[in-house]
C-alpha positions as CSV (number, residue, x, y, z in Angstrom):
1,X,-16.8,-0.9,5.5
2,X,-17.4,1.6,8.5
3,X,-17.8,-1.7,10.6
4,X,-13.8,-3.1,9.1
5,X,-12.4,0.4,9.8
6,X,-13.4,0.8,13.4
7,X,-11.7,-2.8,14.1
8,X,-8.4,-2.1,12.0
9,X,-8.0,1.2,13.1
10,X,-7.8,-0.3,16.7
11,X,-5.1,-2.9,15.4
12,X,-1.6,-1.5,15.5
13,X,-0.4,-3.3,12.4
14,X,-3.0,-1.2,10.1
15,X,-1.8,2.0,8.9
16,X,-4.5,4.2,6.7
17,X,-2.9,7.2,4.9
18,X,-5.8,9.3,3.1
19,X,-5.4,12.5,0.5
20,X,-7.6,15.2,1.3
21,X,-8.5,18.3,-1.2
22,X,-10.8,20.5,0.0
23,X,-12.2,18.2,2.6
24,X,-13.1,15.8,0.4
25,X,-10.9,12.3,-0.2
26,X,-9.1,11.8,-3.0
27,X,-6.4,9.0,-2.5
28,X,-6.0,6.4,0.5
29,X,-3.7,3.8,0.6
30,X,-3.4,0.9,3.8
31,X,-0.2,-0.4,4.9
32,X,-0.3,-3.5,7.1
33,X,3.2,-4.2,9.2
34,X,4.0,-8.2,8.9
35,X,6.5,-9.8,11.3
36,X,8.8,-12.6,9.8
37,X,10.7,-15.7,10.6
38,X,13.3,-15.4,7.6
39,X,16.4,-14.0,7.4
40,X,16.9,-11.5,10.0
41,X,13.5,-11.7,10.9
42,X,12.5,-8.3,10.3
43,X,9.6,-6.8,9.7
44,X,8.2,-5.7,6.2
45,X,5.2,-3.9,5.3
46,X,2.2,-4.8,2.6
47,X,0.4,-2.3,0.8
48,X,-3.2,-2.6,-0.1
49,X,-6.0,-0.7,-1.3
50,X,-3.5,1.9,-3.0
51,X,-6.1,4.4,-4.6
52,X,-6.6,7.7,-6.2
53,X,-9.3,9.4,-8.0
54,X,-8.7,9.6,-12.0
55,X,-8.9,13.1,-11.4
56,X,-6.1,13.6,-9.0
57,X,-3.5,11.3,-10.6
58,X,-0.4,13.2,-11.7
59,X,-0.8,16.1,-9.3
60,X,1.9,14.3,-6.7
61,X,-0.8,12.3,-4.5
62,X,0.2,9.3,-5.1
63,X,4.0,9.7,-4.3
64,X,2.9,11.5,-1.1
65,X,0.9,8.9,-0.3
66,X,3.9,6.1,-1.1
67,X,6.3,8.4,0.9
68,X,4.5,8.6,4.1
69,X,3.7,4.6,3.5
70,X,7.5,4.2,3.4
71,X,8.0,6.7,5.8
72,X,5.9,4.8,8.3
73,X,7.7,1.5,7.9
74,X,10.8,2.9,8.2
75,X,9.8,4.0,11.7
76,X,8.5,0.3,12.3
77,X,11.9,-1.2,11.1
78,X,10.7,-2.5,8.1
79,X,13.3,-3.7,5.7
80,X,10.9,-4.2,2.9
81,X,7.9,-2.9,1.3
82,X,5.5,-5.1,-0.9
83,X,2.2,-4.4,-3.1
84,X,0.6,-6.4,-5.5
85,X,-1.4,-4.8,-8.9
86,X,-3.3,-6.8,-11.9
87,X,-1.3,-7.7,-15.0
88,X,-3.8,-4.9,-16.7
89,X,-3.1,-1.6,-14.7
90,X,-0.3,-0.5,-17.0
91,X,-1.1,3.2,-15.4
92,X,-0.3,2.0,-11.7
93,X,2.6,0.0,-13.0
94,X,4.8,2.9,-14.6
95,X,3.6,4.5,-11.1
96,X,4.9,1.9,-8.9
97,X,8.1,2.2,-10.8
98,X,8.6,5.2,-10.9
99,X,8.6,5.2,-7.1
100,X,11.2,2.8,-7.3
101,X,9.7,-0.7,-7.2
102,X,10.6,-3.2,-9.4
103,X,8.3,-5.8,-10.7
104,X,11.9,-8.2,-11.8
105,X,13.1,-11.1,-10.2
106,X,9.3,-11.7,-8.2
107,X,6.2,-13.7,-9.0
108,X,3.1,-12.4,-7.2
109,X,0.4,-15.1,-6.6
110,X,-3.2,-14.7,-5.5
111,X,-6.2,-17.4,-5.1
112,X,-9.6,-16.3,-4.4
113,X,-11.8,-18.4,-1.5
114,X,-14.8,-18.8,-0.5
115,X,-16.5,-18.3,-4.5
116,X,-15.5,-14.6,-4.1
């Protein structure tokens, strides 16, 4: 992991925002910018890796978190923010929502590769 981080953080299209209390981390979230060829071809940011400890949840992490993600794109010219959860993490969906995302009128798809 220390390896990974070292190489993204050189990589201008990785963004880490991290949650501090008392020194220690409790929340992190990566945003990656994407170019595109569609539309007006601007660029749109992913979000990955969106987490906080169970302990920290409802305190206002996670929305500071989302709004410096959003924050951050918006500085990129990003029309478009996107993250992907599992069907099962009722928890992070009424989250997500309640930040304003909207899980109608998409289909997420993943496939796994390599037997992982």
């Amino acid at each position: 992991m220390a390896e990974m981080f070292q190489r993204l953080s050189k990589d201008k299209d990785y963004v880490l925002f991290a949650a501090k209390q008392n020194d220690v981390l409790v929340g992190f979230c990566m945003g990656v910018v994407c170019q595109s060829l569609y539309g007006d071809c601007s660029p749109f940011m992913v979000i990955e890796d969106f987490i906080v400890d169970k302990q920290c949840r409802r305190t206002g992490i996670g929305t500071a978190l989302m709004s410096s993600a959003e924050q951050y794109a918006i500085g990129c010219g990003c029309s478009l923010v996107i993250l992907v959860t599992e069907n099962d993490r009722e928890d992070a969906h009424r989250f997500y929502e309640s930040q304003g995302y909207s899980p109608g009128g998409h289909k997420g798809f993943k496939k796994q590769l390599g037997g992982q």
